[in-house]
C-alpha positions as CSV (number, residue, x, y, z in Angstrom):
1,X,346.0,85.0,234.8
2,X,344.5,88.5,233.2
3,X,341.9,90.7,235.0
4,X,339.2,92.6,233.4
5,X,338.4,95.8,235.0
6,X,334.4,96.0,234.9
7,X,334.1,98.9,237.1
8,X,336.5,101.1,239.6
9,X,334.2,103.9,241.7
10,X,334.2,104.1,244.8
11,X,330.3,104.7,246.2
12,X,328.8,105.0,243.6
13,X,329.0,104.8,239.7
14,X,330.4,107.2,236.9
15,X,328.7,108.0,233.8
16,X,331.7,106.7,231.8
17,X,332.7,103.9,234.8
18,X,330.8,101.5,237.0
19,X,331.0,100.9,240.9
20,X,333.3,98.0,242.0
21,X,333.8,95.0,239.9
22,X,336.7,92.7,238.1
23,X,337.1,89.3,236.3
24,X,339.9,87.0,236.8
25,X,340.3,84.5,233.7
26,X,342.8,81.6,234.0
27,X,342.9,78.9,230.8
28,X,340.6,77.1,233.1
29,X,337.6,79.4,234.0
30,X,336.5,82.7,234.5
31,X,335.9,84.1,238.1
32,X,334.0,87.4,238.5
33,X,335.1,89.5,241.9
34,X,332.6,92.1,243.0
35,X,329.4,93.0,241.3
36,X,329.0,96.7,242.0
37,X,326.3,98.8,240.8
38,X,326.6,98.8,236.8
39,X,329.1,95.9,236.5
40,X,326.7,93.3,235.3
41,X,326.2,95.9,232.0
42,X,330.1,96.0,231.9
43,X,330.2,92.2,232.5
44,X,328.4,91.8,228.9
45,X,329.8,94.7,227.2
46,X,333.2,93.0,227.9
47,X,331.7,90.1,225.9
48,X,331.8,87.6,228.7
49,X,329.2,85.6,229.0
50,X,327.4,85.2,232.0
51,X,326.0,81.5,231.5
52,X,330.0,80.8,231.6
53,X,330.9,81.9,234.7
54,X,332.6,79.6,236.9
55,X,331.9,81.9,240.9
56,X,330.9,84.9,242.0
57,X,333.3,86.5,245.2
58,X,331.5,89.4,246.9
59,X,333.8,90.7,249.5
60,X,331.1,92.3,251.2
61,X,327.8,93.6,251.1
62,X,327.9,97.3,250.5
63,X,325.9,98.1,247.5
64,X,329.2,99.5,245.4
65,X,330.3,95.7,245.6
66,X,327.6,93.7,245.7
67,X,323.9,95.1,244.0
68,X,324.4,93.5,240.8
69,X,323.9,90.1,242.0
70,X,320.1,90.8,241.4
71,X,320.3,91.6,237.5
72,X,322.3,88.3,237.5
73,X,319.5,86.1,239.5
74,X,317.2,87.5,236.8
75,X,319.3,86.8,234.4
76,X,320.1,83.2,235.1
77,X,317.1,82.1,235.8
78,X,315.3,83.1,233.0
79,X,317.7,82.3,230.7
80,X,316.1,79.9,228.6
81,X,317.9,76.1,227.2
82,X,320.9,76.9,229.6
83,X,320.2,74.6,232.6
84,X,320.4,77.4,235.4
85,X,318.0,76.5,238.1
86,X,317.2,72.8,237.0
87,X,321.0,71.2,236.1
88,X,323.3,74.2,237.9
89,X,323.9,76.7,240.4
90,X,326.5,79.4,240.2
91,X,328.5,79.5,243.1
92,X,328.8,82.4,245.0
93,X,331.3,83.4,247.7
94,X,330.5,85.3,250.5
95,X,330.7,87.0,254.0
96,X,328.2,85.0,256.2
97,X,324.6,86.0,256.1
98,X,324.8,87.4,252.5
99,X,321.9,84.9,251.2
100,X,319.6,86.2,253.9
101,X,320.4,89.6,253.4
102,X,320.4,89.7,250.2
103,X,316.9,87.9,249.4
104,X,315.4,90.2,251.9
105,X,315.6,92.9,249.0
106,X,313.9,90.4,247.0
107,X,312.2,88.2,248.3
108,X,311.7,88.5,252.4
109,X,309.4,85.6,253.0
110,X,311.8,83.5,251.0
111,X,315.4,83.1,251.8
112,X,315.5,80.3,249.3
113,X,315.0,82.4,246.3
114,X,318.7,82.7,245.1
115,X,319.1,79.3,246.2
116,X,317.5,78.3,242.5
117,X,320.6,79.7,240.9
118,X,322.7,80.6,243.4
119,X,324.7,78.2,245.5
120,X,325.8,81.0,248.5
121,X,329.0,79.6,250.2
122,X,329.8,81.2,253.7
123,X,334.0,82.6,253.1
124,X,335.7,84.1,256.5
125,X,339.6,84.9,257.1
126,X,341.4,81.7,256.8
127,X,339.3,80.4,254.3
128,X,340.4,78.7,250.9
129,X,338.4,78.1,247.8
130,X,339.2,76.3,245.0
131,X,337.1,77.7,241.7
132,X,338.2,78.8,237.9
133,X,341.8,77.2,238.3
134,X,342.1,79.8,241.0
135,X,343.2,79.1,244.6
136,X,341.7,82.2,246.7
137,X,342.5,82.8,250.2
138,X,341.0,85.7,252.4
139,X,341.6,88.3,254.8
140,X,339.5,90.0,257.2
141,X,340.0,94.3,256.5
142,X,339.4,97.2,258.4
143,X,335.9,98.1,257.7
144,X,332.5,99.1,259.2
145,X,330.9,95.2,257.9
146,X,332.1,92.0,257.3
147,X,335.1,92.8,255.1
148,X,337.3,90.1,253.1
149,X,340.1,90.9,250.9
150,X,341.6,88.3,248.5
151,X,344.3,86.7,247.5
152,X,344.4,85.2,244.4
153,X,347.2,82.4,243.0
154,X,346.9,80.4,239.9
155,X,350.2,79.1,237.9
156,X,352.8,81.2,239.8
157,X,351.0,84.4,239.3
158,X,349.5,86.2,242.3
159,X,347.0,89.2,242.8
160,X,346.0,90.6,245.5
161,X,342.5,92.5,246.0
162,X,342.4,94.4,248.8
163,X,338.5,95.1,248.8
164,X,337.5,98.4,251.1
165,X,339.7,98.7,254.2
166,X,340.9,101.0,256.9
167,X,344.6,101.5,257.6
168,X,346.1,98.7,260.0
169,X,344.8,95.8,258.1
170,X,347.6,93.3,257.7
171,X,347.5,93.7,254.1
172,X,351.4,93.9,253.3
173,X,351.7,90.5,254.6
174,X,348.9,89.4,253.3
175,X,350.0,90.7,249.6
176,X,353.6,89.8,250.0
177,X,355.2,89.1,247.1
178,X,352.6,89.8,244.5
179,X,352.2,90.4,240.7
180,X,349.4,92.6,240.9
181,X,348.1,94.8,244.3
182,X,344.6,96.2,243.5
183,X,344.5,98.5,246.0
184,X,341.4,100.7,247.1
185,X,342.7,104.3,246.7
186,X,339.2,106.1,247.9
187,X,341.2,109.3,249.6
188,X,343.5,111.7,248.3
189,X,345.9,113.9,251.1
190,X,343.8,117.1,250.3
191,X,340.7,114.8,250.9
192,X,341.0,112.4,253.8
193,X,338.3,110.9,255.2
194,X,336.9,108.4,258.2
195,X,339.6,105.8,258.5
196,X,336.9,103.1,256.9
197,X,339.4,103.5,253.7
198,X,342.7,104.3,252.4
199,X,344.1,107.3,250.5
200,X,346.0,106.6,247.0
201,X,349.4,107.4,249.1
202,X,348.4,104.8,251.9
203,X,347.8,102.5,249.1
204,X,351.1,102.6,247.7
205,X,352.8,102.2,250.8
206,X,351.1,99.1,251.2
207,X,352.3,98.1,248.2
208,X,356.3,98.6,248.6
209,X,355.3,96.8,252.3
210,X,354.3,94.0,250.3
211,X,357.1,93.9,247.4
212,X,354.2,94.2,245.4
213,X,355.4,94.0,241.2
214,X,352.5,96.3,240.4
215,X,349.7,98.4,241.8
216,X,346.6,99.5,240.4
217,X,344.6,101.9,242.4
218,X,340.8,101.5,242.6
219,X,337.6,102.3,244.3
220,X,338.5,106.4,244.0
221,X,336.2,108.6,245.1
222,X,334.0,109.6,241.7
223,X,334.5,113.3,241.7
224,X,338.1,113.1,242.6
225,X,340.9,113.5,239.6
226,X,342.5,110.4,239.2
227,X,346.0,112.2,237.7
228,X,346.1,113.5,241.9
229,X,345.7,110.2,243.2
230,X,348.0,108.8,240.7
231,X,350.9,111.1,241.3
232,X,349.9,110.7,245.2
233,X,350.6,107.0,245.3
234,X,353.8,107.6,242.5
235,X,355.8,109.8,245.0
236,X,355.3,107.4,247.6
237,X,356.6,104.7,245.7
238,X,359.5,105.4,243.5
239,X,360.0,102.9,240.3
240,X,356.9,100.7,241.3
241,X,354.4,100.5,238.4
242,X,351.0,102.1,239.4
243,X,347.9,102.8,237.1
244,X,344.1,103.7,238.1
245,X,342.1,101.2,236.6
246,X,338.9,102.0,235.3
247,X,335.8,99.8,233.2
248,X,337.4,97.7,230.1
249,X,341.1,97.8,231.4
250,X,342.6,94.1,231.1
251,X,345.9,93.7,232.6
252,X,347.7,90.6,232.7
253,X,349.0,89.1,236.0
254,X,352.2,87.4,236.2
255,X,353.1,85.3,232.9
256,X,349.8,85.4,231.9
């Protein structure tokens, strides 16, 4: 397994990196994980091609994880000798009522409208999914909407997305025992916030909770200095490998 970072901001994009957004390839498919504002730009900079994807996850529908879904409807569907909308829909995973909400941006009268190239599939807690070699189970987080994190396991290797959540999600069990924790770090000590999100020390004690291998830290608050956050989540977690991911990091996950 290897993930692409296409974008790591928390709120809202950086010049230099986009809102939320990853993709997981396995030798069998490619799985794209969040389509925050500016990921779908990131998505073809990075040389994948969108006509290959195999699913779209949204873990939720704030706009940071989420907006880019539209430039990919337009995208797909007007893509011409490809298929999309006569042969093939992409599918797309996602909290319940995400179809409705999002056509209402685009098309209000007609909740149908993704339907002609995207196949929305309702996801809760418990749920398991089966797509790009990938199995992906989910957990409900701590956070103001619908909220799913993910687990991902393919060929022994397993990462673990925490999407946006409070403290007291049950995340270290939920993570136990994986390769890779991407772990929202939106908060730094100096700069704590609402309790919708966790700070880059929080973050790393979720990861030695979980015997996590790895952590990356992600979904920072843009104007925050990501050497802080990094030495934050460092002192709280002696010997573990952390990084702060940002757009065109690939990391691989497990033996892959």
């Amino acid at each position: 397994m290897r993930l692409r970072v296409l974008g790591s901001s928390g709120a809202y994009p950086r010049p230099d990196n986009p809102s939320t957004g990853f993709v997981l390839e396995t030798g069998e498919g490619r799985l794209w994980l969040d389509a925050g504002t500016g990921t779908f730009a990131a998505l073809q900079r990075a040389g994948v091609p969108y006509t290959r994807l195999d699913a779209l996850v949204l873990s939720h529908l704030h706009a940071d994880h989420c907006l880019d879904v539209y430039p990919l409807y337009y995208a797909l569907r007007f893509t011409p000798g490809e298929g999309w909308g006569t042969e093939r829909r992409l599918p797309v995973f996602a909290p319940p009522g995400a179809r409705e909400t999002l056509s209402g941006l685009l098309a209000p009268d007609d909740a149908e409208t993704f339907a002609r190239v995207l196949d929305f599939r309702e996801i809760e807690e418990g749920s398991i999914v089966e797509a790009a070699g990938l199995r992906l189970t989910f957990l409900r987080t701590r956070h103001p909407i619908h909220t799913l994190a993910v687990r991902a396991e393919a060929a022994g290797a397993v990462l673990t997305y925490s999407a946006d959540t409070g403290p007291g999600t049950d995340l270290p069990r939920f993570a136990r025992g994986s390769d890779l924790l991407v772990c929202e770090a939106t908060y730094q000590n100096a700069r704590l916030g609402a309790p919708l999100h966790l700070s880059a020390q929080q973050a790393a004690e979720t990861a030695v909770q979980a015997e996590a291998r790895a952590l990356a830290l992600t979904h920072l608050w843009p104007d925050l200095d990501p050497e802080v956050s990094l030495a934050e989540a460092r002192a709280a977690a002696p010997g573990l490998l952390v990084r702060h991911v940002r757009t065109g990091d690939e990391l691989p996950v497990g033996g892959g």
